[in-house]
C-alpha positions in Angstrom: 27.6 -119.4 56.8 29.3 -119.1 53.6 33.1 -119.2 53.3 34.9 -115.7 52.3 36.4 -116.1 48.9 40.1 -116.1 49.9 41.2 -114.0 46.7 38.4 -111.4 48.2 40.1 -111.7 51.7 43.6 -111.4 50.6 42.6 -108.1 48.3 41.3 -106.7 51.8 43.8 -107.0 53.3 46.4 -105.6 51.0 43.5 -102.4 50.5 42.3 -101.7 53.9 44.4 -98.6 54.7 44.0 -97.5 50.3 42.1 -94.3 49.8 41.4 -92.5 46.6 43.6 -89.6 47.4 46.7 -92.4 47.6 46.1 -93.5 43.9 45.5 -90.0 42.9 48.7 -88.8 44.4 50.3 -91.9 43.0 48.9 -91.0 39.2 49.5 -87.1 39.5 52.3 -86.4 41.6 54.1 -89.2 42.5 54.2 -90.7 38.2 55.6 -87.3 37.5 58.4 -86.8 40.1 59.9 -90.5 39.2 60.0 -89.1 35.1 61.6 -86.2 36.0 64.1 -88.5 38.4 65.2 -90.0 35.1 64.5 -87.4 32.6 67.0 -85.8 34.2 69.5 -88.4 32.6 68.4 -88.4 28.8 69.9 -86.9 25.7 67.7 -84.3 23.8 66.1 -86.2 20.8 66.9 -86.0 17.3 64.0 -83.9 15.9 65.1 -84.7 12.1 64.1 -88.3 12.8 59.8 -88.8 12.1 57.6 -89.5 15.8 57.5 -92.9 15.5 61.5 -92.9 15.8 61.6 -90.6 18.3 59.1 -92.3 20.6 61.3 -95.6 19.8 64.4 -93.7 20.9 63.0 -92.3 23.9 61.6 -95.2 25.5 65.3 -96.7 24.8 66.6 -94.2 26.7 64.3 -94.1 29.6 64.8 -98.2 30.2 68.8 -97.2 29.8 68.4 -94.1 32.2 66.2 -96.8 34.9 68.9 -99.2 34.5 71.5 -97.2 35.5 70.0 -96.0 38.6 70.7 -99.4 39.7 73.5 -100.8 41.3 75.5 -103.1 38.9 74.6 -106.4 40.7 71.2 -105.5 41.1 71.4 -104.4 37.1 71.9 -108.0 36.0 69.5 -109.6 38.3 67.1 -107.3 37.0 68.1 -108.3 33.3 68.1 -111.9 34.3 64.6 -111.6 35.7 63.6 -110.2 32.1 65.7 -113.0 30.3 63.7 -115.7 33.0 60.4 -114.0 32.1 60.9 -114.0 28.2 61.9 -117.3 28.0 59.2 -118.8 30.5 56.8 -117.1 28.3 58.1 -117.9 24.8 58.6 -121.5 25.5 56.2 -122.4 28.2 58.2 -123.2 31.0 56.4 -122.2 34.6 59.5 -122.7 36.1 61.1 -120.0 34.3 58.5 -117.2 34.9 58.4 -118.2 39.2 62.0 -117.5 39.3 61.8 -114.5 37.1 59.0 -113.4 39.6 61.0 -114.4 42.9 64.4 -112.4 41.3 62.1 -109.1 41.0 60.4 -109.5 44.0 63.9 -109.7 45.6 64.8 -106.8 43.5 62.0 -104.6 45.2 62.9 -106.0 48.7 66.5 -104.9 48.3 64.9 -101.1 46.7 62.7 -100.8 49.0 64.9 -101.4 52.3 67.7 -98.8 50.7 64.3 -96.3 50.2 63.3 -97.0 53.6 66.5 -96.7 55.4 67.6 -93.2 53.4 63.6 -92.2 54.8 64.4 -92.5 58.0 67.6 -90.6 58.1 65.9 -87.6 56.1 63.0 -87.7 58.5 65.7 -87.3 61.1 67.3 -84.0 59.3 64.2 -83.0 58.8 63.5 -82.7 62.5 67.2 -81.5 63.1 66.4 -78.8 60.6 62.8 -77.7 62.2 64.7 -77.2 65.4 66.9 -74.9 63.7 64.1 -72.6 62.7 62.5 -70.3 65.2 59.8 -72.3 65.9 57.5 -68.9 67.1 58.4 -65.8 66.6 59.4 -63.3 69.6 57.9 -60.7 71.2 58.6 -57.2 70.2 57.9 -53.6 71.2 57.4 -52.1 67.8 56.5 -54.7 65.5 53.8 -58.0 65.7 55.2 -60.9 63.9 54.1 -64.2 62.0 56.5 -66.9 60.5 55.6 -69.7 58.6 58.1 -72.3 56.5 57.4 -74.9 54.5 59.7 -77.1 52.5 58.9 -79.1 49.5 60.6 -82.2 50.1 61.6 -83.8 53.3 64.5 -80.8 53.8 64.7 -77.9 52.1 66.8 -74.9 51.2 64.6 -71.9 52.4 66.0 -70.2 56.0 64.6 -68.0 57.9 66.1 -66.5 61.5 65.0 -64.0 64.0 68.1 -62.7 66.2 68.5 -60.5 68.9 71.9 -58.2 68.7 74.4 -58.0 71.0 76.0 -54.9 72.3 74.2 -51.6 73.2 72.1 -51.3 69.8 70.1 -54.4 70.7 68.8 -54.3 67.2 66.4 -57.3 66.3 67.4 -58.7 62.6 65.5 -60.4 60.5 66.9 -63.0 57.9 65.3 -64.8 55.1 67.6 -66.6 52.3 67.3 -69.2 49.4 69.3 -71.7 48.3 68.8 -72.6 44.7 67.3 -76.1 44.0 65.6 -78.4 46.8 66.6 -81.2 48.9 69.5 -82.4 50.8 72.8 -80.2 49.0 70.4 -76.9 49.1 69.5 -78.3 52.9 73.2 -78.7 54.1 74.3 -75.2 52.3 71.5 -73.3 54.0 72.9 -75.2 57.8 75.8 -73.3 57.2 74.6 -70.2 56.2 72.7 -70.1 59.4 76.0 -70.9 61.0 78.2 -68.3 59.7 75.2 -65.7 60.1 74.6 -66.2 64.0 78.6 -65.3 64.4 78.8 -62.5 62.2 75.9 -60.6 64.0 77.8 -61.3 67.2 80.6 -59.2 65.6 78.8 -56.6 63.6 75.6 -54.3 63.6 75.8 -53.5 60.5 73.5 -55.6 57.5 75.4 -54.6 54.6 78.8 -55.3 56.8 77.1 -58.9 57.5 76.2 -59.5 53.8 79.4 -58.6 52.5 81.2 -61.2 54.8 79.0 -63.8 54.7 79.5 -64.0 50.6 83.3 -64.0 51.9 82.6 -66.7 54.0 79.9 -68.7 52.0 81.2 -68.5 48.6 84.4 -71.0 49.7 84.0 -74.8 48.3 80.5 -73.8 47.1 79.9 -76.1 43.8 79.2 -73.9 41.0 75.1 -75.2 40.8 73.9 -73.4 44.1 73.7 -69.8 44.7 72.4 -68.2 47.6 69.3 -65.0 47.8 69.3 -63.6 51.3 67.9 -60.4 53.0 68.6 -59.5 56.2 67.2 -56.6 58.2 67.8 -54.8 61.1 65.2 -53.1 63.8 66.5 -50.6 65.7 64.9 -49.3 68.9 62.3 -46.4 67.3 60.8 -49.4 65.0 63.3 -48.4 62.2 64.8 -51.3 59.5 67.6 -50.8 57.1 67.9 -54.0 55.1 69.8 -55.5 51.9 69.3 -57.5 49.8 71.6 -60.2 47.6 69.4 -60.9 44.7 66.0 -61.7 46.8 62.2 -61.2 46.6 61.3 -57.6 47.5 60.5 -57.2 50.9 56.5 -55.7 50.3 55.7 -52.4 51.9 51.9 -51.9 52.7 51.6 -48.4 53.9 48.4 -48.8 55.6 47.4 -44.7 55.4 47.8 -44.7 52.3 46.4 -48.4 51.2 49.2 -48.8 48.8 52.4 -50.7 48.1 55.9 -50.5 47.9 58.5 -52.7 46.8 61.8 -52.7 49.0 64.8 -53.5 46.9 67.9 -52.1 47.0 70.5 -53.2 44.7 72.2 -56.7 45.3 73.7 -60.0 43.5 72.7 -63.6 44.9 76.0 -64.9 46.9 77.7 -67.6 44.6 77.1 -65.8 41.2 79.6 -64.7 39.1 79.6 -61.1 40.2 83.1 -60.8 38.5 84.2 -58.9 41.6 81.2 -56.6 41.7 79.6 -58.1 44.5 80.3 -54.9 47.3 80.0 -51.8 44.7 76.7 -52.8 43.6 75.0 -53.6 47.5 73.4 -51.1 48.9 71.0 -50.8 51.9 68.0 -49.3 52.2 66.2 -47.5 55.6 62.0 -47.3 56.0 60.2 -46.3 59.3 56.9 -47.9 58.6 53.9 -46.1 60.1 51.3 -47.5 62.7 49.3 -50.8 61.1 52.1 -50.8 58.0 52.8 -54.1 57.2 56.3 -55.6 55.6 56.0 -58.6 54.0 59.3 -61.2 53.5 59.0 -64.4 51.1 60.5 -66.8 49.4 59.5 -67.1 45.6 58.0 -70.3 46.6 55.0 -68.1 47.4 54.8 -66.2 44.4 55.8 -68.8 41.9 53.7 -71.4 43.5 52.0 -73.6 40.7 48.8 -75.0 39.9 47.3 -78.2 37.9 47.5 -75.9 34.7 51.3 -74.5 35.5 49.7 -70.9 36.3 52.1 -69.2 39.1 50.4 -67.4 42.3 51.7 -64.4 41.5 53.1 -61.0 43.3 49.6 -59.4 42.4 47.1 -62.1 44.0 49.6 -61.9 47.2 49.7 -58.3 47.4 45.6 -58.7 47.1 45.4 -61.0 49.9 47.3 -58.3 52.1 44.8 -55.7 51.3 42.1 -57.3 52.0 43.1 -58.3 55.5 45.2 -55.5 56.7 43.3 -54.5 59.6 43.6 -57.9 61.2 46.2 -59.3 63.1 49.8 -60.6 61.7 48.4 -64.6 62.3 45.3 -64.0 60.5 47.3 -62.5 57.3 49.8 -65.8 57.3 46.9 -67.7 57.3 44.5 -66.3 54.8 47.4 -66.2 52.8 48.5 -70.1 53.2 44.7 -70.6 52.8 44.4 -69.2 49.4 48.1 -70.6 48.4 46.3 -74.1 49.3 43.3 -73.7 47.1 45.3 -72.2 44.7 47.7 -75.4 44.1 45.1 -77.6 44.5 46.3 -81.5 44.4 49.4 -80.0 42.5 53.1 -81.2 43.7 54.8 -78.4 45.2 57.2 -77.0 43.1 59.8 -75.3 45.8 60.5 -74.4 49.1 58.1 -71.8 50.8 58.9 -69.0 54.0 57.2 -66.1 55.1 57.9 -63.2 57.7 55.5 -60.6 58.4 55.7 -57.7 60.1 53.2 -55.1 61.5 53.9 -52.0 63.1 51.8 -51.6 66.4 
């Protein structure tokens, strides 16, 4: 029996577990993500120099921008590596070029061990997170409901909380918010605005009265780049909702009798602008008793504004379609046609924010 090439074995081995859908991802998602890590960093170029220039300039800038990602030690091993490499190369000296090769490999241990270890500790807010977030929704006399959430990254800044009041009112309230941007600052803003919500409803009944005191509350040491979209509703005990809303989505009426739509959205500023002490004259709050079989419809704008291959959003229009066509079934089966045709809509695109959806259906 004929030996196996070794070179053959050893490439097994390191492609066993490779599928296509890896290098794909790699190519499309994961090659874009890592520019726009260090794009982030660069100066705007000079558009009176010719392309040529420009293209010189740029890939200056990204090496620069790469380089200083790096820690400082690790920024002059890496440039030793190169100087190793050149001169191994240049004048012929193996030696040179295996120590260049052992001081990168190092380099990508030491990377890959920091990349690993922040991993795990945003796998484990992840989970601390998801056990935030009602993980089914609860029963209720007037109203069937279906919740989904979905963050882009690891954490993300969407929120979403079903409460039951205290007091006499027992009204059921209904929050969905946004924190602008992704990841872990939008993440640890959004853990407090859960916070501060869950006490306030202790203390008061009424939405608008909640709003206004969580932007009291929220808006202290809140850095100037995040701002906060929230609605929160109320359901009292005949099935009727007053809600606001500071600077969110609509909340989408479908009025079943009538098989049309209506867009909920009382006046409102996102918590954290500069509302230049306008915040409280401009909120208002808004009642609707839906009907039997109406359905009201809460989102992020990481449903609507989801993106394709081609940088085409979802839309507000092919949502509100989706709703139409499936308003006779059951609350589950809408969340799920809709996640359905969001899926096929993105395709293998990255997704491009946060996404959270509440809907409600009047029995």
């Amino acid at each position: 029996m004929a030996k196996e090439n070794p070179i053959k074995r050893v490439f097994d081995l390191y492609t066993s577990d490779l599928s296509f859908e890896e290098i794909q991802k790699l190519i499309k998602r994961e090659s874009t993500e890592v520019y726009e890590f260090f794009a982030a960093d660069l100066p705007k170029s000079d558009s009176s120099k010719n392309k040529f220039s420009r293209s010189l300039i740029f890939a200056r800038n990204l090496f620069n921008a790469f380089l200083l990602k790096l820690k400082p030690a690790r920024r002059i091993f890496y440039l030793a590596a190169i100087l190793f490499f050149a001169v191994g190369y240049f004048q012929e000296i193996n030696s040179y070029l295996i120590v260049g090769f052992l001081i990168l490999n190092l380099l990508i241990a030491f990377e890959l061990a920091d990349k690993l270890t922040a991993k795990d500790e945003l796998d484990l807010a992840r989970k601390i997170q998801y056990d935030l977030i009602p993980k089914t929704p609860p029963e209720h006399k007037q109203y069937e409901i279906a919740t989904y959430y979905e963050s882009a990254r690891e954490v993300g800044g969407d929120y979403f909380d079903i409460i039951e009041g205290q007091g006499n009112t027992k009204k059921t309230f209904i929050i969905i918010g946004d924190i602008s941007g992704k990841g872990m600052g939008a993440a640890l803003y959004m853990t407090r605005v859960q916070a501060i919500i869950q006490l306030l409803i202790t203390n008061y009944n009424n939405v608008k009265e909640v709003i206004i005191n969580l932007k009291k509350y929220f808006s202290r040491n809140l850095r100037k780049e995040y701002f906060l979209t929230i609605i929160i509703a109320s359901i009292d005990a005949r099935g009727s909702i007053r809600l606001c809303r500071a600077g969110h989505s609509p909340v989408l009426h479908y009025k079943y009798a009538e098989d049309s739509f209506e867009e909920i959205s009382p006046k409102g500023l996102g918590i954290g602008l500069n509302d230049k002490g306008t915040f409280e004259k401009i909120l208002e709050e808004s009642k609707v008793t839906p009907k039997k079989n109406d359905l009201l419809i809460f989102y992020t704008d990481g449903l609507t504004e989801t993106m394709n291959n081609r940088r085409k959003q979802f839309g507000l229009n092919t949502l509100k379609r989706i709703i139409k066509q499936n308003a006779d079934y059951s609350t589950d089966k809408i969340k799920d046609e809709i996640l359905n045709e969001v899926a096929i809509f993105r395709g293998d695109a990255s997704k491009s924010d946060d996404l959270t959806l509440i809907i409600l259906k009047r029995k």
